[in-house]
VEXDREN-2710 file (C-alpha; in Angstrom, 1 decimal):
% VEXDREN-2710
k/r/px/py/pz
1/UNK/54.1/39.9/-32.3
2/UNK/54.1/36.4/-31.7
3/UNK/57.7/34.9/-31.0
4/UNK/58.9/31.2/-31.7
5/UNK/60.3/29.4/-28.4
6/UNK/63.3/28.7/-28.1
7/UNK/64.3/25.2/-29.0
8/UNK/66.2/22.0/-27.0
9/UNK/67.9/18.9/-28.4
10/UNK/65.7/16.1/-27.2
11/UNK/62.4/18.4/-26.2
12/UNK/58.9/18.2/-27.6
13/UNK/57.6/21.2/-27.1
14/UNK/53.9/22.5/-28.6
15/UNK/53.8/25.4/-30.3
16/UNK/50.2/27.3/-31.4
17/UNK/47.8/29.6/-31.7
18/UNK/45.1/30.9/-29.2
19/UNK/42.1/32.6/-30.5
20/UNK/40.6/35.4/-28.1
21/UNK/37.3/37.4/-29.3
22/UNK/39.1/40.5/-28.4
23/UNK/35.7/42.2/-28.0
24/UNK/34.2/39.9/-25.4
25/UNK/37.4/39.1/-24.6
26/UNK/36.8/35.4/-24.4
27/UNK/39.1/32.6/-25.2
28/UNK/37.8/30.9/-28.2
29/UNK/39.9/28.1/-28.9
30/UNK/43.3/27.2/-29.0
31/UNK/45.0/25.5/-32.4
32/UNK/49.0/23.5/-31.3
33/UNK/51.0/21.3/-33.0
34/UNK/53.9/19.1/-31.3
35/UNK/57.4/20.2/-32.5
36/UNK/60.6/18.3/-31.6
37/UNK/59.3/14.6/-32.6
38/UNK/61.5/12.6/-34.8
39/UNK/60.9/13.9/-38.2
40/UNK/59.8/10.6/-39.2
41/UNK/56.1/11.6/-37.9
42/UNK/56.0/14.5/-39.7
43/UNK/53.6/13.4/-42.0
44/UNK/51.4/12.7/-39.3
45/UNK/50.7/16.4/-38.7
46/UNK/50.8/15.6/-35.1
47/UNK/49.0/18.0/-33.0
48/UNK/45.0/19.0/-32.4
49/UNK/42.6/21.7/-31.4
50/UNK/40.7/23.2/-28.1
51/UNK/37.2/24.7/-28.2
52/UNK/36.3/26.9/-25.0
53/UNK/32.9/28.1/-24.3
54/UNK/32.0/30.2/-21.3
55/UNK/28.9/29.5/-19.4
56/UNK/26.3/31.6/-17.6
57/UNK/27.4/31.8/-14.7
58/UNK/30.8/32.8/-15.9
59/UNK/32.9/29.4/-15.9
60/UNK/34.7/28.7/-18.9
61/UNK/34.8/25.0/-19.8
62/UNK/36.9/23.3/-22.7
63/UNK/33.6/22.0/-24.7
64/UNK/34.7/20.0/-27.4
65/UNK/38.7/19.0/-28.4
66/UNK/40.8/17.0/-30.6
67/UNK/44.3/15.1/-30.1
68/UNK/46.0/14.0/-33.7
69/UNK/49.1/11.3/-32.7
70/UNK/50.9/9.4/-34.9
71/UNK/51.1/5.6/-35.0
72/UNK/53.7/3.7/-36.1
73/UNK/53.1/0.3/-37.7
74/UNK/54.9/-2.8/-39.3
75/UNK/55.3/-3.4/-42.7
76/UNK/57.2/-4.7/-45.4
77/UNK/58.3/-3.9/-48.8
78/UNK/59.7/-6.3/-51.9
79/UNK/63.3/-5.2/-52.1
80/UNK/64.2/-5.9/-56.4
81/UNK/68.3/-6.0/-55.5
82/UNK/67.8/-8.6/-52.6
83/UNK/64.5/-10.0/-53.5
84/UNK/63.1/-10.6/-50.7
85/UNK/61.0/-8.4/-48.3
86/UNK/62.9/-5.8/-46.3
87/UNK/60.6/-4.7/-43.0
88/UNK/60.1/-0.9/-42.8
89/UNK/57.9/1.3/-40.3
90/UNK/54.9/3.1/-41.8
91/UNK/53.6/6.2/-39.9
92/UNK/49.8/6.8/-39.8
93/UNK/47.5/9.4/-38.0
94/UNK/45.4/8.3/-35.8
95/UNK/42.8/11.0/-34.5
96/UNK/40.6/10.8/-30.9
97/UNK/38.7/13.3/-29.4
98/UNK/35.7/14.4/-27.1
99/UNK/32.8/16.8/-26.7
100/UNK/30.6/17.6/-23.3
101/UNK/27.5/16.6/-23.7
102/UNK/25.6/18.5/-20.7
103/UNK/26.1/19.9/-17.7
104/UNK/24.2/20.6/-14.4
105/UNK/24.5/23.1/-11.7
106/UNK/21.9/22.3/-9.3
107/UNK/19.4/23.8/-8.6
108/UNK/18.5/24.9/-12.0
109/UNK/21.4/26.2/-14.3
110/UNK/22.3/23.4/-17.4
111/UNK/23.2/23.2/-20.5
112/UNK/23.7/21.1/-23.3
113/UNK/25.3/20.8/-26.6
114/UNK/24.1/21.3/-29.9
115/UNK/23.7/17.9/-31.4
116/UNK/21.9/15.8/-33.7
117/UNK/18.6/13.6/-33.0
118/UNK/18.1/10.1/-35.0
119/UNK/13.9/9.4/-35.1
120/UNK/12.8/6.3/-37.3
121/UNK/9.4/4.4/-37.4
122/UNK/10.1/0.5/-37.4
123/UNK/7.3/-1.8/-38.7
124/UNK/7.6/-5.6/-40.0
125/UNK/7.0/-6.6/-43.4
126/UNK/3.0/-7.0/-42.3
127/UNK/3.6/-2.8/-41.8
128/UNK/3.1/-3.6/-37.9
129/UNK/4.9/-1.3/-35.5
130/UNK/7.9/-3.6/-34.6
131/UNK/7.4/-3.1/-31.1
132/UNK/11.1/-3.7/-29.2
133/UNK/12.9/-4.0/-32.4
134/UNK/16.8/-2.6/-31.3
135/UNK/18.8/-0.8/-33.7
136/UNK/22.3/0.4/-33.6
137/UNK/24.3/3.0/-35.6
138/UNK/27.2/0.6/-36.6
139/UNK/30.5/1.0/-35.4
140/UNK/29.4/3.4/-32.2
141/UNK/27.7/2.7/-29.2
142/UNK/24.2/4.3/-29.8
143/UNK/21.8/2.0/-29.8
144/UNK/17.5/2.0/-29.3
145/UNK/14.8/-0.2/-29.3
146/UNK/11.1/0.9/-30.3
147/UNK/8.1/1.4/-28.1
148/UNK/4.7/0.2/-28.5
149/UNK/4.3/2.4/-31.2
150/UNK/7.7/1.4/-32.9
151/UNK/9.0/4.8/-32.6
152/UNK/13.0/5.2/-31.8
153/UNK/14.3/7.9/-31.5
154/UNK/19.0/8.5/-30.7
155/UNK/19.6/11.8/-30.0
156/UNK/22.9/13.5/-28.7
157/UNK/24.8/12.5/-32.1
158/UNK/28.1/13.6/-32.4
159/UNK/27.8/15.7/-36.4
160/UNK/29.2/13.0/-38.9
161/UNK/28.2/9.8/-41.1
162/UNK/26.5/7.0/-39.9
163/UNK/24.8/3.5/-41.4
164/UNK/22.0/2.1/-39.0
165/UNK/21.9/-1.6/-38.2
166/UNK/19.5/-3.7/-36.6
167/UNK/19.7/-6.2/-33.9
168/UNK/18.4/-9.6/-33.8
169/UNK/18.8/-11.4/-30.3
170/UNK/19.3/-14.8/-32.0
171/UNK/21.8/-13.9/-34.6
172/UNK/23.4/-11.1/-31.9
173/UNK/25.1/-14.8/-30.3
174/UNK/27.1/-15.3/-33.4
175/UNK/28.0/-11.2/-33.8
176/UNK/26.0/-10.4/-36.9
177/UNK/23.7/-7.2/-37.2
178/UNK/22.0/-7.2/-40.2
179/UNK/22.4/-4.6/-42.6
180/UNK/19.8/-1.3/-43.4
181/UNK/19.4/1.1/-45.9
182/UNK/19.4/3.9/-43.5
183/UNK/23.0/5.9/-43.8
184/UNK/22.7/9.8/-43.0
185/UNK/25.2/12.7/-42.0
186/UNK/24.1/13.6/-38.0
187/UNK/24.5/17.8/-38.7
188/UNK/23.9/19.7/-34.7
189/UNK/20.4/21.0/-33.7
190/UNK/18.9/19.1/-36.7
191/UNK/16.3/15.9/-36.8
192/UNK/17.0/13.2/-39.4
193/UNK/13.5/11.4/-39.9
194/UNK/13.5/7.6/-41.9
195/UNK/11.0/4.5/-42.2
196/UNK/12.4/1.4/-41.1
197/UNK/11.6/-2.5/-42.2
198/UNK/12.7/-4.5/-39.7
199/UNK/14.2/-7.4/-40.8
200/UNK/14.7/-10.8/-38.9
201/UNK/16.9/-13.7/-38.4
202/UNK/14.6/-15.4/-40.8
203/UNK/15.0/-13.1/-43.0
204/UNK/18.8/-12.9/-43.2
205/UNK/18.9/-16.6/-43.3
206/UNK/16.9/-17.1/-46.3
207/UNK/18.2/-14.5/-47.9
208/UNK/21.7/-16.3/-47.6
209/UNK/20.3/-19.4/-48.3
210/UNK/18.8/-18.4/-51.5
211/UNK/21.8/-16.6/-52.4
212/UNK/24.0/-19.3/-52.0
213/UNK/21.6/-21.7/-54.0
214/UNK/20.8/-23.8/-50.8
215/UNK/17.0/-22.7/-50.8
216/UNK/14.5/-21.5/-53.9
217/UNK/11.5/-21.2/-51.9
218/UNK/9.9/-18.0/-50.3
219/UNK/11.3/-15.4/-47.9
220/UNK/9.9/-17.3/-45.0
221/UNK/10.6/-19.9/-42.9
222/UNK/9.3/-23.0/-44.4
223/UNK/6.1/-24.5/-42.4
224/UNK/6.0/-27.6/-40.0
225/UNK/9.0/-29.3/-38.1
226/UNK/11.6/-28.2/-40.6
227/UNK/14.8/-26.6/-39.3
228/UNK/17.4/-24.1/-40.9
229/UNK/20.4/-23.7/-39.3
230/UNK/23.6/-21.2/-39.4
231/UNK/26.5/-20.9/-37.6
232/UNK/29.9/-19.5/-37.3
233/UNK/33.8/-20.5/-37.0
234/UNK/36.2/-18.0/-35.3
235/UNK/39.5/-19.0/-34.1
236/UNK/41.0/-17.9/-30.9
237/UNK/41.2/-14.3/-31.4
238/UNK/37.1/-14.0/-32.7
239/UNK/38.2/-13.6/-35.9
240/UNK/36.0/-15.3/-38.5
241/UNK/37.7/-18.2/-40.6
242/UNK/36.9/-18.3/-44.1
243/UNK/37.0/-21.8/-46.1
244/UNK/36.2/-24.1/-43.4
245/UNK/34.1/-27.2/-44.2
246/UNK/30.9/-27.6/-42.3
247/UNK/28.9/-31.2/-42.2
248/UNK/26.3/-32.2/-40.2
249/UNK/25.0/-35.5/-39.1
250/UNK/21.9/-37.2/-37.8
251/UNK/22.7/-38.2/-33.8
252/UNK/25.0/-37.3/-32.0
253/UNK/28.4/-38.2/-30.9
254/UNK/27.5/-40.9/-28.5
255/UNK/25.0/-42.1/-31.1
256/UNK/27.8/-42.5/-33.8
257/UNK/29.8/-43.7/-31.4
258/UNK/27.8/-46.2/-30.8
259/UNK/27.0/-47.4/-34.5
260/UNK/30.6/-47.8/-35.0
261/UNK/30.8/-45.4/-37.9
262/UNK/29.6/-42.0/-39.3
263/UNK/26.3/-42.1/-40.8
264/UNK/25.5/-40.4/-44.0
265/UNK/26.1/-36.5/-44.3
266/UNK/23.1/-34.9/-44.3
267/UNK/24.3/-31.5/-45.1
268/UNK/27.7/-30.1/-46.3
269/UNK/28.8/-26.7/-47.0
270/UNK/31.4/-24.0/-46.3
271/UNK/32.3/-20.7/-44.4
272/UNK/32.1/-17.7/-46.4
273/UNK/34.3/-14.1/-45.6
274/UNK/32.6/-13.8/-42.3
275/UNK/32.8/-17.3/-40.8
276/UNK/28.8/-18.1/-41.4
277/UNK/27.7/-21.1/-42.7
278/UNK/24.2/-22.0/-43.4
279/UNK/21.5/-25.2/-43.9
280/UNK/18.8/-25.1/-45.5
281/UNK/18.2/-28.4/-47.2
282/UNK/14.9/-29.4/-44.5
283/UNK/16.7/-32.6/-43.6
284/UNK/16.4/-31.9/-40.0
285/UNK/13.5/-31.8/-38.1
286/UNK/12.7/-30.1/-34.5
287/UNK/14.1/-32.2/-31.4
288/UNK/16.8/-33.8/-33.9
289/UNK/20.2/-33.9/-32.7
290/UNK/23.2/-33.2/-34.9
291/UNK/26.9/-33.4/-34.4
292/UNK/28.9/-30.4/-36.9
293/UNK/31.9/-31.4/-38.0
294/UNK/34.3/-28.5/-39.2
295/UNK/37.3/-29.2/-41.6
296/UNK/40.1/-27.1/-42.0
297/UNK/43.4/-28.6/-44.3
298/UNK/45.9/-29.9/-42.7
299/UNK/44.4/-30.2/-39.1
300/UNK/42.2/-32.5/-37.0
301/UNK/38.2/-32.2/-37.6
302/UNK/36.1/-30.0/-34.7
303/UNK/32.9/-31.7/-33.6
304/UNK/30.2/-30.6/-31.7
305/UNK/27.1/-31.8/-31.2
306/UNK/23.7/-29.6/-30.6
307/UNK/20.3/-30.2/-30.3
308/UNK/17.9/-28.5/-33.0
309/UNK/15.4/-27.1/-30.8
310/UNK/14.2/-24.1/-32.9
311/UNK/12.8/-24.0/-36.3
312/UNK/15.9/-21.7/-36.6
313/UNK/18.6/-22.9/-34.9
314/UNK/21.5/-20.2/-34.1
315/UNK/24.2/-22.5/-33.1
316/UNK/27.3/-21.3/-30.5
317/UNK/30.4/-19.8/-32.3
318/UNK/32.6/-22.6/-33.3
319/UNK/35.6/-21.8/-32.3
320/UNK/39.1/-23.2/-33.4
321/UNK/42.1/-21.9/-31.3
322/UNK/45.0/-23.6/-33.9
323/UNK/46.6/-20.8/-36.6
324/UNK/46.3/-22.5/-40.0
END
C-alpha cells in the first residue's frame, strides 16, 4: 500500500502517483503534486504530470510533460472602512510544458510523434495561387509561406486551438498581422484542410479607412500618384498608445523651417486601441515629403519627417519614450 512521507517544517516535498502497465511492465507516467508550499498557493494546484514511452530498441524516454507553478502577482482592492486601496497578492497558475518531437538513432531507427498537420490553399482575390504569401498561427511560432502553387502546409502541431494569421512584409514593420477566418482545434495524426484569401496591406488599409469614414471608394488602392499612409505610436516599452493626435504636413522640417511657420494641415486624425493611425484623404502624392506631428496632452509634440515613396506608405513606429 502506498505510504505518505513523512513531513519537515520548511520542506517541499512532491508527493504522487506512478503508473506501471503491470503486464508489460512499463512505466507509463508519473502524476506529483508539490506539498509543503505556503498554503497561500494552494489554489494554484501546484504540481504536473510525466508521460514515458519506451522505444524500439528498449530506451525509455520521458515523451511529453507538464509543470503547473504558481505565480504570485500585485493587486489592489478598495478597502469600504479606509477608503482607499489596500495592496494584496493574487495567486495564479501558470502552466508550461514540452513534448519530443522526433528522434534519430543513426543509421536507421526514428521515430516521431503523433501530431497534427495544418494544409491550406492561398489565392488572391483574382483566385491566383498567392505564391510566397506567409502565414502564421498567432500567438506561436509556426509559420509557412506558399509555393508556386500556393500550397502551405505546418505540420508537427502540438493538439489544441489555433486562429491563422497572415503576414504582410510592409505592415510586419509596424507589428500587425492581419486577421483570418481560419481557427481550428490541431487533434494528433489528423489533417485540417482550409481555403485561404490572402489579404494585403492594401487591403487592411482600406478597410480601416472606410471603417473609420476616411475613404468611401473601392477596396483598392486608388489609381495614379495618390498615397495612403498608416502608421503607429508605441512608447518605450512597444506598447501601442491610444489617443494620440496624428497631423501631417506638406514639406518637411527644414522646409517649414524655412517658411517661418507651419503650413496648413493636410491631414489630421487619431490613434485607435492599437496605436494605428491612418490617411486616406489623397492629398499626397508620390515623392512628396511630409513631417507627422504626434500630440499627446500635456507633453511636447513628436515630429518626424518621411518621404512618401510608395503608393502605400508604411511609416517607422513612432515611438514616444515619456509615460503620460
Amino acid at each position: 500500500m502506498p505510504e505518505t512521507p513523512s513531513r519537515a517544517r520548511n520542506r517541499v516535498d512532491i508527493d504522487g502517483v506512478l503508473w506501471v502497465d503491470t503486464a508489460s511492465r512499463r512505466l507509463q507516467s508519473l502524476e506529483f503534486r508539490y506539498v509543503g508550499l505556503d498554503r497561500r498557493l494552494d489554489d494554484a494546484r501546484p504540481g504536473g504530470w510525466v508521460s514515458f514511452r519506451e522505444m524500439a530498441n528498449g530506451i525509455v524516454i520521458i515523451d511529453r510533460w507538464s509543470l503547473r507553478l504558481p505565480v504570485v502577482r500585485k493587486d489592489s482592492v478598495f478597502s469600504r472602512s479606509t477608503r482607499e486601496y489596500v495592496p494584496r497578492d493574487v495567486v495564479d497558475a501558470q502552466e508550461t510544458g514540452g513534448e519530443v518531437v522526433q528522434i534519430h538513432w543513426p543509421p536507421s531507427l526514428r521515430w516521431d510523434a503523433s501530431l497534427g498537420t495544418l494544409q491550406l490553399r492561398a489565392v488572391n482575390r483574382a483566385k491566383a495561387p498567392a505564391i510566397g504569401a506567409r502565414v502564421q498561427l498567432e500567438n506561436t511560432t509556426y509559420s509557412a509561406r506558399a509555393d508556386s502553387n500556393g500550397s502551405i502546409t505546418i505540420s508537427r502541431l502540438l493538439p489544441g486551438p489555433y486562429k491563422l494569421v497572415t503576414i504582410d512584409s510592409q505592415l510586419d514593420a509596424i507589428g500587425v498581422s492581419l486577421s483570418t477566418s481560419i481557427t481550428f482545434t490541431a487533434v494528433r495524426d489528423s489533417v485540417h484542410r482550409a481555403d485561404l484569401v490572402v489579404e494585403t496591406a492594401n487591403d487592411y488599409v482600406a478597410e480601416r479607412c472606410i471603417h473609420d469614414g476616411k475613404w468611401s471608394g473601392p477596396m483598392s488602392q486608388p489609381r495614379g500618384r495618390t498615397v495612403w499612409i498608416i502608421g503607429r505610436v508605441v512608447d518605450g516599452d512597444n506598447l501601442p498608445i491610444r489617443g494620440a493626435s496624428a497631423s501631417a504636413f506638406k514639406g518637411g522640417q527644414a522646409d517649414i523651417a524655412t517658411a517661418g511657420m507651419d503650413p496648413a494641415v493636410v491631414s489630421t486624425t487619431g490613434t485607435g486601441s492599437d496605436g494605428i493611425f491612418t490617411m486616406c484623404s489623397g492629398f499626397f502624392s508620390v515623392g512628396d515629403s511630409a513631417l507627422f506631428r504626434i500630440n499627446r496632452k500635456g507633453l511636447p509634440p513628436i515630429e518626424r519627417t518621411y518621404r512618401l515613396d510608395d503608393a502605400l506608405t508604411v511609416l517607422p513606429p513612432i515611438r514616444d519614450p515619456r509615460r503620460p
